[in-house]
LOZA-179714 format. One record per residue (C-alpha): residue number from 1; residue in three letters; z, y, x. Coordinates in steps of 0.001 Angstrom, whole numbers, always signed. Each point is the difference from the previous one (the first is absolute). Layout:
REM LOZA-179714
@num = NUM, residuo = ala, z = Z, y = Y, x = X
...
This chain:
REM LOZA-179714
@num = 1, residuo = unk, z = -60422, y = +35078, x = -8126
@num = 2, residuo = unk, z = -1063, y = -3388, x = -463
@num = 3, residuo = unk, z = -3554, y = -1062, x = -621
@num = 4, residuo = unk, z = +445, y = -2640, x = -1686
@num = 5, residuo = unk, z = +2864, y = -1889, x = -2461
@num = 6, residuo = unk, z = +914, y = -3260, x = -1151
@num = 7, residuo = unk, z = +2491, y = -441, x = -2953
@num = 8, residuo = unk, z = +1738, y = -3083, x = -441
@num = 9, residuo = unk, z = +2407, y = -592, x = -3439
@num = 10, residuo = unk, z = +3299, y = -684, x = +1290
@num = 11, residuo = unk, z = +1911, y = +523, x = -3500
@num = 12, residuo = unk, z = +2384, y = -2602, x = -1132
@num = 13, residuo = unk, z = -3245, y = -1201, x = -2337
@num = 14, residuo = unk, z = -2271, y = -509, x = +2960
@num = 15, residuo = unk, z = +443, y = -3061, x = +1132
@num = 16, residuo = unk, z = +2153, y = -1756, x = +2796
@num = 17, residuo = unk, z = -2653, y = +363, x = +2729
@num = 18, residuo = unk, z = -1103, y = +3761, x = -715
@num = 19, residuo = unk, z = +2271, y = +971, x = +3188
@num = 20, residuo = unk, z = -1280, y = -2903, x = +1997
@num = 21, residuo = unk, z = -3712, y = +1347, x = -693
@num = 22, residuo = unk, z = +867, y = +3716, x = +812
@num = 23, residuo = unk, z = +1751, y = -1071, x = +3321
@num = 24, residuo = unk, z = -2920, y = -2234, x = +1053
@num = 25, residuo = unk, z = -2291, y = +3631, x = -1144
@num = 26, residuo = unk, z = +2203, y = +1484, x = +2852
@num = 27, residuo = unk, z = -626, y = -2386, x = +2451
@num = 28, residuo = unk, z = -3322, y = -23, x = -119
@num = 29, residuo = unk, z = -848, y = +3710, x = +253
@num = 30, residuo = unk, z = +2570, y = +95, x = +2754
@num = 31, residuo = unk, z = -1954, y = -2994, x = +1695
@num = 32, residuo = unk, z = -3504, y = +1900, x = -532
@num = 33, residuo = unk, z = +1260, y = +3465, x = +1155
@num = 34, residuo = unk, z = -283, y = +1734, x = -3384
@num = 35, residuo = unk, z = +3654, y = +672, x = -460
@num = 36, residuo = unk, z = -435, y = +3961, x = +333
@num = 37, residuo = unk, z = -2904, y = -193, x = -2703
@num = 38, residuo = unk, z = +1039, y = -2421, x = -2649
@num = 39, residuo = unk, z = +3473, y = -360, x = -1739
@num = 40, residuo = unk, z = +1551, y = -2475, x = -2317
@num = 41, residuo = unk, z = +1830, y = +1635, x = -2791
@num = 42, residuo = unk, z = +2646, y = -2622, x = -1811
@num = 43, residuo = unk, z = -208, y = +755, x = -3545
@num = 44, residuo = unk, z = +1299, y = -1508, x = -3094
């Protein structure tokens, strides 16, 4: 179980750089340790 979420809109609507963000949102928590607690859902 994760403590924490971040949802990013990846839908055809979204926006060109929605994926960008959400992979840049994975790099980060991977970079601070906080991959275990926090998880990017792609939504859309």
């Amino acid at each position: 179980m994760y403590r924490g979420y971040i949802m990013v809109c990846s839908g055809p609507n979204c926006g060109v750089t929605s994926g960008r963000l959400a992979d840049e949102f994975e790099v980060q928590i991977k970079m601070a340790g906080l991959r275990k607690e926090i998880q990017v859902i792609r939504g859309g």
